[in-house]
C-alpha positions in Angstrom: 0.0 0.0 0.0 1.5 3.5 -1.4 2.7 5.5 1.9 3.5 8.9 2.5 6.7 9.9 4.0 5.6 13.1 6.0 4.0 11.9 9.0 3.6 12.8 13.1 2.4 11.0 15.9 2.8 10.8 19.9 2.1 8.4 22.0 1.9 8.2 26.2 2.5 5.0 28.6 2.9 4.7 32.4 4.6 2.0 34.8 7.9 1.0 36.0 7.8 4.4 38.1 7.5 6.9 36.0 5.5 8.2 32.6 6.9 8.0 28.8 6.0 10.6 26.0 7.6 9.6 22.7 6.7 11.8 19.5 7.8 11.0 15.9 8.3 13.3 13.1 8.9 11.4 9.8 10.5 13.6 6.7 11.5 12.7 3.2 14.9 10.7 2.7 16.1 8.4 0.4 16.9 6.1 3.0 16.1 5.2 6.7 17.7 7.6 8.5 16.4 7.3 12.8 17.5 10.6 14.9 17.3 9.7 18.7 16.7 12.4 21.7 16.9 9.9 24.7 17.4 10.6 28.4 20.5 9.5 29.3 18.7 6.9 31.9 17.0 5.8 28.6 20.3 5.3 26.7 20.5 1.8 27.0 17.3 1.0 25.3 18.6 3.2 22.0 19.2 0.2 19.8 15.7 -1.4 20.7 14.1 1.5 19.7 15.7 1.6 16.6 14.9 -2.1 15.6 11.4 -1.0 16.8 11.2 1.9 14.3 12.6 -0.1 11.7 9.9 -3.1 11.5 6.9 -0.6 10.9 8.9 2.1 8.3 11.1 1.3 5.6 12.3 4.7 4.2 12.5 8.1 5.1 14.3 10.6 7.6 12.8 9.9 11.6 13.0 12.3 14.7 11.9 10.7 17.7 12.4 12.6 20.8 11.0 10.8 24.8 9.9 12.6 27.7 10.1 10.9 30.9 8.6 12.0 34.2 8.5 10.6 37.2 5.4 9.3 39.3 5.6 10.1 42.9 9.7 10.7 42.9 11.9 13.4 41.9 13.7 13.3 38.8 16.9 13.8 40.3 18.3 12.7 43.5 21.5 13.6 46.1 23.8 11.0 46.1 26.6 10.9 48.6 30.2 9.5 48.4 31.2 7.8 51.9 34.4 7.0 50.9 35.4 10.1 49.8 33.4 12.0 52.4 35.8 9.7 55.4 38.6 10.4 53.6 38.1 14.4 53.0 37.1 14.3 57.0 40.5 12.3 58.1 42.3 14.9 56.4 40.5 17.6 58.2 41.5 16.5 61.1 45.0 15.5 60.1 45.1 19.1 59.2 44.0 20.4 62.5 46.2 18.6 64.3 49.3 18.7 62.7 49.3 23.0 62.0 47.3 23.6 65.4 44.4 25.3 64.3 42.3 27.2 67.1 38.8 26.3 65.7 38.0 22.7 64.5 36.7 22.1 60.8 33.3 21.9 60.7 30.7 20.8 57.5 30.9 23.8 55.7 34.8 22.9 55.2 33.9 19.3 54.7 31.6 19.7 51.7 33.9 22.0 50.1 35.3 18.9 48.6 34.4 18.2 45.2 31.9 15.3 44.5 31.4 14.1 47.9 27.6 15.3 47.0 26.8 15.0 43.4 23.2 15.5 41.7 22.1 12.3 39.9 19.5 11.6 37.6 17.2 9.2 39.1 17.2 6.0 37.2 14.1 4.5 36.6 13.1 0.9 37.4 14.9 -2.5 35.9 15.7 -2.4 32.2 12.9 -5.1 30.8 10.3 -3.1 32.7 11.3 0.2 31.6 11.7 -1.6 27.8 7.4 -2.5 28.0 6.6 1.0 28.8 8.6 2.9 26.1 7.6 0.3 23.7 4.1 1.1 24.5 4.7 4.6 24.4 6.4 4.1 21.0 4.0 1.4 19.6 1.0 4.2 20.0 2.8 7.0 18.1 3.9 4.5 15.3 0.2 3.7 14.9 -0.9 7.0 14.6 2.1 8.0 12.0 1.3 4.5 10.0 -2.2 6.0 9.1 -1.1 9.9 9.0 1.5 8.0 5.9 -1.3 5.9 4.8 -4.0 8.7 4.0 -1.5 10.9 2.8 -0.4 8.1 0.4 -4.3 7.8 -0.9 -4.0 11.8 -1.7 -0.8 11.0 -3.3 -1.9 8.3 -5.4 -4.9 10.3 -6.7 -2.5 12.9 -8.1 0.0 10.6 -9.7 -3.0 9.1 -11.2 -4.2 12.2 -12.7 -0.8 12.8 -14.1 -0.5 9.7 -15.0 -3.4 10.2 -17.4 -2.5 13.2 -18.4 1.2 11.7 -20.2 -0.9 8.3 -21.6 -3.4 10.7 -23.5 -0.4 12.9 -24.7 0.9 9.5 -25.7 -1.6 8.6 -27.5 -1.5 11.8 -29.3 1.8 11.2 -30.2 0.9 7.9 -31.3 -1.7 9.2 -34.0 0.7 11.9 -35.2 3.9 9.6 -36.0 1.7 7.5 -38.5 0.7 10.0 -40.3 4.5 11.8 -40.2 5.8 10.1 -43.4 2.8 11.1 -45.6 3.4 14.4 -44.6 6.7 14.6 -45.1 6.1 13.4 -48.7 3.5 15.9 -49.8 5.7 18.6 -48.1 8.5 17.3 -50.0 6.0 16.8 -52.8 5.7 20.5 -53.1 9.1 22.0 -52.5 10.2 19.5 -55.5 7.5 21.4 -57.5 8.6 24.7 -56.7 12.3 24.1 -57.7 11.7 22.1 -60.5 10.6 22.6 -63.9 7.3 21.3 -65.4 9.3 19.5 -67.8 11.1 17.5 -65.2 9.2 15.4 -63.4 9.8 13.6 -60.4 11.2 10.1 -59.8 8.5 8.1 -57.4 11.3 5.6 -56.7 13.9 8.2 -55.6 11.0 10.3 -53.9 9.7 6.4 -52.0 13.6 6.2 -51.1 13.6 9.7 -49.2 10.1 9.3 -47.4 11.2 5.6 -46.5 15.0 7.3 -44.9 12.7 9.9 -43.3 10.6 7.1 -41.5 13.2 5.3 -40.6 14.7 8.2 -38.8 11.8 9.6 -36.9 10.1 5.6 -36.1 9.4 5.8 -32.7 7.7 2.9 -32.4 9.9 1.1 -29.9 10.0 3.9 -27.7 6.6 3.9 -27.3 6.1 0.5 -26.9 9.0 1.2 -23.9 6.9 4.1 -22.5 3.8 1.9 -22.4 5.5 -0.7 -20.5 6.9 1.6 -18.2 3.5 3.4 -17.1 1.9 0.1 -17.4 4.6 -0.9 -14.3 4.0 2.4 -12.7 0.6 1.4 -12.4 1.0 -2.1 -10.8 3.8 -0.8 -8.7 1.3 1.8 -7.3 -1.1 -0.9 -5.3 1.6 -3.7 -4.6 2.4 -4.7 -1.5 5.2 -3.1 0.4 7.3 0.6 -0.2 7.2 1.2 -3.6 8.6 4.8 -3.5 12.3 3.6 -4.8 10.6 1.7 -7.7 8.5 4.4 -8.7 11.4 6.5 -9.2 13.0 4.1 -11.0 10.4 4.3 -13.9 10.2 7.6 -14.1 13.9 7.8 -15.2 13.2 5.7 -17.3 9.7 7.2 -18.7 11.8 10.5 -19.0 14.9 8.4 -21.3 12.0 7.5 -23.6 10.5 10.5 -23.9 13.9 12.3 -24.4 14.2 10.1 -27.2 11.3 10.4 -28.8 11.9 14.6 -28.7 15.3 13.9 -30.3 13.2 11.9 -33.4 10.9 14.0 -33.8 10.2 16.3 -36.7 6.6 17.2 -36.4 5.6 20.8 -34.2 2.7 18.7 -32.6 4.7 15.8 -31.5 7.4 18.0 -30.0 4.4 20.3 -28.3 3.0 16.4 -27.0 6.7 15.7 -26.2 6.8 19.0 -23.8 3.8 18.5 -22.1 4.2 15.1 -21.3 8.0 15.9 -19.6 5.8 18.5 -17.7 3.3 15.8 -15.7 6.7 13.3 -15.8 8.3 16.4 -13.7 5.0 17.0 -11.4 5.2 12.9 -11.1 8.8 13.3 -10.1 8.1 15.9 -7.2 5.0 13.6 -5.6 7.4 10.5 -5.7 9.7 12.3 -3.7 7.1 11.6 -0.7 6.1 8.4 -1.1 8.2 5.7 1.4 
């Protein structure tokens, strides 16, 4: 099913002591590209989330940023060094006694030293219980960016169909037109040969066959838009399969644009080339909606 790239979605859980907001922003890319914005006390679930992201979208650029608060707890705690906080104390005293200070140390000396407090983040409960609720959290906004992408594809569709239409009906302009090219050329040529020749000099019908005949040779584009054909008629199918077709779709178009390049080159009618422009104009405007589609 044909899926948008441009997507958002958010998505809430609770447990494990605390509460997870995850929002995803998805943007055109080429490729799968994932942008983390983790808590550091979330680090350690980064490559989960990734896998995570990656089963549900195939393509595109993704910006997921989590929130965490916590339920009934701060978010970031005191955490004292004993160690440190005996040692610093011994040499206090060591101090006092040794130099004969009149006034003992007291606290405010003590926690003078460097990290015998430090402020912590609070880590949240064990890892597999923390994993259920962020997965949650991230299953819910995947599900609401899966149909944002979806319905934006079914808009997306419609207008490549529309184009779509638009090139097979120059096509088939084009189609009428190149059959009746050679004729053309020959009553053209027909009557230039007239106007430079005398009366008395008539003109050879095998020689003029031969030239009509070159001329068709040169401007057949038959094969090309038997190519062209093909390539629309895989555009098409490509459209409703199963699975990103994004990549694909580009594909063809390169391909519809070779032919039709082609097919400008051979031409030597006004009204082919005129068919030729428009249809590189909705092959362009198919181009840009491509860009979107995962």
């Amino acid at each position: 099913m044909m899926k948008s790239m441009t997507a958002f979605g958010r998505g809430e859980a609770a447990g494990a002591g605390c509460q997870l907001t995850v929002e995803i922003r998805t943007l055109n890319h080429r490729f799968l590209d994932v942008h983390l914005r983790l808590p550091r006390s979330l680090l350690m679930l980064e490559d989960r989330l990734r896998q995570l992201i990656s089963s549900h979208i195939a393509r595109g650029r993704v910006e997921l940023s989590v929130a965490l608060t916590y339920i009934g707890q701060s978010s970031r705690s005191l955490v004292v060094d004993a160690h440190l906080l005996q040692e610093a104390a011994a040499i206090l005293t060591e101090l006092q006694e040794t130099f004969g200070l009149p006034e003992p140390w007291g606290w405010e000396q003590l926690l003078r030293f460097p990290e015998v407090i430090t402020l912590q983040e609070t880590t949240p409960g064990d890892t597999e219980a923390l994993w259920s609720v962020l997965s949650a959290a991230g299953h819910q906004a995947l599900e609401v960016v899966e149909a944002m992408r979806r319905r934006e594809g079914d808009y997306l569709r419609g207008e490549l169909l529309t184009h779509l239409q638009r090139v097979l009906d120059q096509v088939e302009v084009i189609e009428l037109r190149a059959s009746t090219v050679p004729e053309a050329y020959r009553d053209k040529l027909l009557a230039r040969l007239a106007q430079l020749l005398p009366a008395s000099a008539p003109v050879d019908p095998q020689r003029l066959a031969q030239e009509v005949a070159l001329l068709a040779d040169r401007a057949d584009i038959t094969e090309e838009l038997a190519r062209l054909r093909s390539h629309v008629e895989q555009f098409q199918q490509a459209m409703v399969a199963a699975g990103p077709c994004g990549r694909k779709l580009d594909f063809l178009l390169q391909e519809m644009n070779r032919e039709v390049n082609t097919i400008g080159s051979k031409a030597t009618d006004a009204l082919i080339s005129q068919a030729v422009i428009s249809v590189k104009t909705d092959l362009e405007r198919l181009r840009e909606q491509v860009q979107n589609i995962e």
